[in-house]
C-alpha positions in Angstrom: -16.3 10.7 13.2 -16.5 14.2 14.7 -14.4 16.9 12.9 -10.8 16.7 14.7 -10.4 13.0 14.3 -11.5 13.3 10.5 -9.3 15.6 10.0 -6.6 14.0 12.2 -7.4 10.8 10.0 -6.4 12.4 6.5 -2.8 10.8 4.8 -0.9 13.8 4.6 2.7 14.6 2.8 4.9 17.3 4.5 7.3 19.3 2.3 9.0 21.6 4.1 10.1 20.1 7.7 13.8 21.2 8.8 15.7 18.7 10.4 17.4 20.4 13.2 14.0 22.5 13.8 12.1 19.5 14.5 14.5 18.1 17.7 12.6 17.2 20.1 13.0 19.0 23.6 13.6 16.2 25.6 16.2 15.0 22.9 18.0 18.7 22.9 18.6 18.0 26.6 19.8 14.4 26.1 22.3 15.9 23.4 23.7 18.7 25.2 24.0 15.9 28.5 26.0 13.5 26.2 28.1 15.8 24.5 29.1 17.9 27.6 28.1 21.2 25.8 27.6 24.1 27.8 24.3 25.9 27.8 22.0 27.5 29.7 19.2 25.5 28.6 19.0 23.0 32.0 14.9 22.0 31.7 11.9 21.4 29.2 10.6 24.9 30.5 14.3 26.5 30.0 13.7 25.1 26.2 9.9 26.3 26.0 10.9 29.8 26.7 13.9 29.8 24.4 11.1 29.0 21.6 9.5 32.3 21.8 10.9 34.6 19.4 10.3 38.5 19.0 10.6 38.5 15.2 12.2 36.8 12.4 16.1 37.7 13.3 15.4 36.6 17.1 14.2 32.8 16.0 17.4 32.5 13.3 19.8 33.4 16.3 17.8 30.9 18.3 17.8 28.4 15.3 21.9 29.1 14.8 22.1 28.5 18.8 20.5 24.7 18.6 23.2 24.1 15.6 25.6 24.7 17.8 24.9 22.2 20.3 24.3 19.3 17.7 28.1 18.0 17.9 28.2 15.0 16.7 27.3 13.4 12.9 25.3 10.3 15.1 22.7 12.7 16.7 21.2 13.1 13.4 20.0 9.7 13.3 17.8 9.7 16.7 16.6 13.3 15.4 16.0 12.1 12.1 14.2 8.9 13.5 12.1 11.2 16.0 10.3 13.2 13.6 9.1 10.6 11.5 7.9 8.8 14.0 5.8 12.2 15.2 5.0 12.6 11.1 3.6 9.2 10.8 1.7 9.4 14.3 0.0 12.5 12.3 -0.7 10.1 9.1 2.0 11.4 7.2 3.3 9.3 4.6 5.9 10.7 3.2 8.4 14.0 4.5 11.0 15.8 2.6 13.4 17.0 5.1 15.5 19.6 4.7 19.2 19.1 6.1 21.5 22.6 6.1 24.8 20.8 5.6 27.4 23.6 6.0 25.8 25.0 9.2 27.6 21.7 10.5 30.4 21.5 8.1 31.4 25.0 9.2 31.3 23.8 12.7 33.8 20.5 12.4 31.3 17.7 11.7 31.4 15.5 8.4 29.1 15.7 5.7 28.8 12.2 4.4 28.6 10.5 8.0 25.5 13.2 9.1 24.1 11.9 5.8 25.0 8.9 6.7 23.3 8.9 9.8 20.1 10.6 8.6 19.6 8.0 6.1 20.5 5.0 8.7 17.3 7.0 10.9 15.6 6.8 7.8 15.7 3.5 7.1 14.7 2.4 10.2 11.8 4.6 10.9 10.4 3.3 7.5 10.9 -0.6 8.8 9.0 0.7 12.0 6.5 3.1 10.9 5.9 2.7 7.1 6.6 6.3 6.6 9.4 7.0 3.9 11.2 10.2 3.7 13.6 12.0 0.8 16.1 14.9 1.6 16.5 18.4 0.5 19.9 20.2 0.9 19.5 23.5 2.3 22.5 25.8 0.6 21.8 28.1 3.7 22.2 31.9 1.4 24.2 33.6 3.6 27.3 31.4 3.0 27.2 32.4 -0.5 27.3 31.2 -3.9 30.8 29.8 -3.5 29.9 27.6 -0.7 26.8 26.1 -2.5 28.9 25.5 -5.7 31.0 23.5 -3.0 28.0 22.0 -1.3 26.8 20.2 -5.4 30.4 18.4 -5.3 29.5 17.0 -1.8 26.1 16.0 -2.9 28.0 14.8 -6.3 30.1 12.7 -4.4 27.4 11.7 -1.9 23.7 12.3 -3.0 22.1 9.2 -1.2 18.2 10.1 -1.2 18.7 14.1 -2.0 16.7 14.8 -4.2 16.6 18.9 -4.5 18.1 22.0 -3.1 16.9 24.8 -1.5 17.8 28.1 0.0 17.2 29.5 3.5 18.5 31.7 6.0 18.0 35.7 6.1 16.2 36.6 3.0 16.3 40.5 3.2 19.9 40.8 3.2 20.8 37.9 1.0 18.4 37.8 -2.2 18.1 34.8 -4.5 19.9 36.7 -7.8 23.4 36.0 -7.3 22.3 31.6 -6.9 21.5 31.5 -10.7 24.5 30.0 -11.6 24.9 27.4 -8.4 20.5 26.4 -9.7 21.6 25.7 -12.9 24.5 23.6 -12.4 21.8 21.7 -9.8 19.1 21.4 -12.4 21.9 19.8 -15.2 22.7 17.4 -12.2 19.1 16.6 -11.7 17.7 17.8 -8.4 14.9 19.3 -7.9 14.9 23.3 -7.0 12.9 24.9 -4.1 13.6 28.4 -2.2 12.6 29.8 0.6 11.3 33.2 -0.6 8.7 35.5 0.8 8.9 34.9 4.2 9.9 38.2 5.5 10.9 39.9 2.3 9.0 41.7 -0.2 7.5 39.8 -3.6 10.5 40.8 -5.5 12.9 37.9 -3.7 9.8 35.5 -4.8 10.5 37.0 -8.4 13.9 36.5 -8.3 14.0 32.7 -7.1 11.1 32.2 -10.2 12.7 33.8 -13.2 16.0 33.6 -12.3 16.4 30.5 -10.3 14.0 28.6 -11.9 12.3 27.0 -8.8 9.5 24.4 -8.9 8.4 25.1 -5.6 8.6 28.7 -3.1 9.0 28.1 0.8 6.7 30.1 2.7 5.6 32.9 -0.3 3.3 34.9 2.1 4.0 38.2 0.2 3.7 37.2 -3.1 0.1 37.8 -2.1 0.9 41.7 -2.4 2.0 41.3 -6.0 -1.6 40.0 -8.0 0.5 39.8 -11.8 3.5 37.6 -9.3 0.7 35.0 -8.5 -0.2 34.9 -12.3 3.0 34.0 -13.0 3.4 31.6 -10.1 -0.5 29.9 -11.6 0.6 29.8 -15.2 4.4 28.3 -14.1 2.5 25.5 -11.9 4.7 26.6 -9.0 3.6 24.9 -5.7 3.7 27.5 -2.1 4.3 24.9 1.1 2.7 27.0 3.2 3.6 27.2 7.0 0.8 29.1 8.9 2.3 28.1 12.0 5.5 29.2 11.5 4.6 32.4 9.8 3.0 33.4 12.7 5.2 32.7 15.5 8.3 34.5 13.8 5.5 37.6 12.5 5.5 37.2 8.8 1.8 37.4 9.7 0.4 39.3 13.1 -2.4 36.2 13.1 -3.6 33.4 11.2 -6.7 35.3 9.5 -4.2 37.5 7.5 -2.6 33.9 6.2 -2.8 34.9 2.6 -3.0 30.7 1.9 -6.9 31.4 0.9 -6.2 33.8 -1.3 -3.6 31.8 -2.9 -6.2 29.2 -3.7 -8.5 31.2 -4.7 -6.1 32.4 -7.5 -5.4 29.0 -8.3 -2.1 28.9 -6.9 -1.2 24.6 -5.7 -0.7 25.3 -1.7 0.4 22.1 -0.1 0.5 22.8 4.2 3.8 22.0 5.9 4.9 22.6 9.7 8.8 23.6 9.5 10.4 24.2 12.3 7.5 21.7 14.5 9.6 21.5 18.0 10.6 25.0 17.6 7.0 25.9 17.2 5.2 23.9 19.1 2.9 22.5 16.1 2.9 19.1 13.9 1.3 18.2 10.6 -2.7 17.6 12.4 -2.1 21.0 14.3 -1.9 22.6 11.1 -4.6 21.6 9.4 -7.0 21.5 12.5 -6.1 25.2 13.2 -7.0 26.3 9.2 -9.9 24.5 9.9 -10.5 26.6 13.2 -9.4 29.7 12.5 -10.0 29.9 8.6 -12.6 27.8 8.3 -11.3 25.1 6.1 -13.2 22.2 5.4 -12.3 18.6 5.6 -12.6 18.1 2.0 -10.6 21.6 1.2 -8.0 20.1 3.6 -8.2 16.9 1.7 -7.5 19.0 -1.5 -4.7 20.3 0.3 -3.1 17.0 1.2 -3.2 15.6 -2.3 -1.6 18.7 -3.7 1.4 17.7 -2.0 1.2 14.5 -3.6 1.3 15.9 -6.9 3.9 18.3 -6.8 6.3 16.1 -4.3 9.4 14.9 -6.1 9.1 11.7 -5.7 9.3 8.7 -9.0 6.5 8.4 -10.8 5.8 4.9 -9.4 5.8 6.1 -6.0 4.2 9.5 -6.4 1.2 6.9 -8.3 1.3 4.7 -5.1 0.6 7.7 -3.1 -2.3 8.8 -4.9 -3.9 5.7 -5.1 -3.9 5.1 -1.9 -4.7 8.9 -0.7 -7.8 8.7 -2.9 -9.1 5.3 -1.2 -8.5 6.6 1.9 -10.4 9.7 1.2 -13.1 8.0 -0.4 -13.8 5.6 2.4 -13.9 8.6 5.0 -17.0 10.3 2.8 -14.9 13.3 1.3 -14.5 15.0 -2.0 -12.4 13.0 -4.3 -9.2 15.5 -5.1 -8.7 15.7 -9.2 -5.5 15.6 -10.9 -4.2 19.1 -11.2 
């Protein structure tokens, strides 16, 4: 087996895939058809241009512009259904999607039916595919504290297959301080905690969402790579990075993928797991990612291997399904000739 296909033949587990980032073109169109929703977005090539962003701010406004053509709480179950049926075609076996329920609350749409309705494309895509999937609530932090508080009581009420909380949106102008409160009432209700942090802003937001929000996991985290004592403290709290290369590139958090700081994470012993968020909006899935750090940073199968199982480890899944995962990861692995990955 040359080196694509062995790479392309690895189980993989994605941890940080947004829903409404992974719509397929071809489904944006059929949306936008059904709902009557005016746009100038008529073709596939309209929809590849759109995708090209100038910097981090351009590709939210772009990201905000595709929320507002999502009307209608059923579309999340043909979107939902979509990318796990491209996750599994890359091996994957198991996705955490992350669902930004007040973007669509704020814009007239229900809650528990677009939870609902991702769960319904869950279900079926596991019948059809194998694949199984768990959701992560993104608080979105430019709504505010408040609004999260009010975002728990929906998941409170509703929490079918959430199973953390995260925060995204514009980092710089929103840091992670003022979500202690809104982190700990989520911890005493028993989800897990994730932000997005050091994606465009400095180290100090990836501080904040570690001693004061407590997180288990950091979205993104390229410049914690500037702070040397931060990714001691990451190491020594067994904090996980999902690492987007792709992503970071196309919005600029890195001008190309050799100044990735993912090696240097590893070599600090920092758990990276490699995840492709936003896929449709940046033209990548889970293989792409992998084969290009194989490409362009010279990753091996076996370090990619490494990679893959570190995401089973630190996914939050039950212990009997997490145990599932591994077994099977690790006879998989074995039977393709590569290094057997060691409990952490």
């Amino acid at each position: 087996m040359n080196t694509p296909n062995l790479i392309k033949a690895i189980p993989k587990l994605e941890q940080h895939v947004h829903l409404i980032g992974s719509t397929q073109p071809k489904t944006l169109l059929w949306i936008m058809q059904d709902s009557g929703a005016k746009s100038s977005l008529k073709t596939l090539e309209d929809i590849k241009k759109f995708y090209k962003y100038t910097d981090f701010n351009h590709f939210i406004r772009v990201y905000s512009s595709v929320n507002d053509l999502v009307t209608k709480e059923s579309y999340y179950e043909l979107i939902t259904y979509e990318l796990l049926q491209s996750e599994s075609a890359c091996n994957v076996q198991h996705v955490e999607a992350i669902f930004s329920a007040f973007d669509h609350v704020r814009r007239g749409m229900d809650y528990g039916k677009m939870l609902n309705a991702i769960n319904t494309g869950i279900f079926h895509a596991t019948r059809d595919f194998g694949i199984t999937c768990s959701i992560r609530v993104d608080l979105v932090r430019n709504y505010g504290p408040e609004i999260g508080n009010m975002v728990l009581d929906w998941i409170r009420e509703n929490g079918r297959n959430v199973v953390g909380i995260d925060i995204g949106g514009s980092e710089k102008e929103y840091p992670p301080e003022p979500y202690e409160q809104v982190y700990l009432r989520a911890k005493k209700m028993g989800l897990h905690l994730v932000a997005h942090a050091g994606e465009v802003a400095g180290p100090e937001s990836v501080r904040g969402a570690v001693e004061r929000l407590g997180v288990e996991r950091i979205g993104h985290g390229v410049t914690v790579a500037h702070d040397p004592e931060l990714m001691i403290l990451i190491k020594n709290k067994g904090i996980t990075i999902e690492a987007c290369p792709v992503s970071n590139l196309r919005t600029g958090a890195v001008k190309n993928l050799h100044e990735h700081p993912i090696r240097e994470f590893i070599r600090n012993g920092i758990n990276v797991t490699v995840n492709s968020d936003d896929p449709s909006m940046f033209g990548t899935d889970m293989n792409n990612e992998y084969l290009l750090l194989n490409k362009e940073l010279g990753f091996t199968p076996s370090e990619l291997a490494k990679i893959s199982f570190n995401a089973v480890n630190s996914a939050f899944l039950l212990e009997k399904r997490k145990q599932m995962l591994k077994e099977y990861f690790q006879t998989e692995l074995f039977k393709m000739g590569l290094d057997q990955p060691r409990e952490p």
